[in-house]
C-alpha positions in Angstrom: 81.0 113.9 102.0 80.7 111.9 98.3 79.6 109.1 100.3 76.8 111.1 102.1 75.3 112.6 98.5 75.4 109.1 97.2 73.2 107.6 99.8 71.3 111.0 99.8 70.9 110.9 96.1 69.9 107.2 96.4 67.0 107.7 99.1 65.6 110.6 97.0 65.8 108.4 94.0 64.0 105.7 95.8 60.9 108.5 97.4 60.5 109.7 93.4 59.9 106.1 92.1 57.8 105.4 95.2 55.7 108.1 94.7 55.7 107.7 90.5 54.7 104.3 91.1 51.6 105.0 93.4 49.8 106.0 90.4 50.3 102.8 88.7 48.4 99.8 91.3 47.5 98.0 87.9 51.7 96.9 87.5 52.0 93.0 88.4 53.9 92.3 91.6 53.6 96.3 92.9 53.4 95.2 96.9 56.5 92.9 96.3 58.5 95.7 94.3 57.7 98.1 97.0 59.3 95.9 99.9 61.8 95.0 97.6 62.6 98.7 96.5 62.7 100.3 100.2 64.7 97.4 100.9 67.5 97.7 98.3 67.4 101.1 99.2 67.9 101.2 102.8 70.5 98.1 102.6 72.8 99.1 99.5 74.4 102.5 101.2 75.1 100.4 104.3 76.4 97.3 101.8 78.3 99.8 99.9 79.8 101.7 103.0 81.1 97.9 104.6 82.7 97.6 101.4 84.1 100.5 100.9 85.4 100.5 104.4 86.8 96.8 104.1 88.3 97.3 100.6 90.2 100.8 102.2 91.7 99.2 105.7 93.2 95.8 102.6 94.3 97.8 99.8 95.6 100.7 102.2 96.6 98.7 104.8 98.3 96.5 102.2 100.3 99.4 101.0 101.2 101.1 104.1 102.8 97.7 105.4 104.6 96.7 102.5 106.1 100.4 102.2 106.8 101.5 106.0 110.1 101.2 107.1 108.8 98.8 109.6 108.4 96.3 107.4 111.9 97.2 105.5 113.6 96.8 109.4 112.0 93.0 109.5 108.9 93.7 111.2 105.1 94.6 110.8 103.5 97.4 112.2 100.9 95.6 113.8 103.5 93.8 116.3 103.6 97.4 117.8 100.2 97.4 118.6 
């Protein structure tokens, strides 16, 4: 749910500068900031999600393994699988 008012508060963030920034055409490079802008805005939550997600299943992963009592008995947990 954190992850979902980040993204959310992102997206807003980018619509407010949007919109601020339509009243200022006379600002150099304003078509190429636009594409730009949407674009770090649509790709940075989905960035940050694969991130997230990859940092969770190594660090978690990482701890779960080296702590189970698999791994203590001389084998890995994902030999089960």
């Amino acid at each position: 749910m954190k992850t979902f008012w980040v993204i959310f508060a992102w997206i807003v963030f980018g619509i407010v500068a949007i919109i601020y920034q339509q009243g200022n055409w006379n600002a150099p490079a304003n078509e190429l900031f636009q594409i730009w802008f949407w674009v770090g805005v649509f790709a940075s939550p989905w960035i940050g999600l694969i991130l997230v997600f990859k940092f969770y299943k190594m660090f978690w992963g990482g701890l779960t393994r080296y702590t189970s009592r698999e791994w203590h008995r001389g084998y890995y947990m994902d030999d089960e699988l």
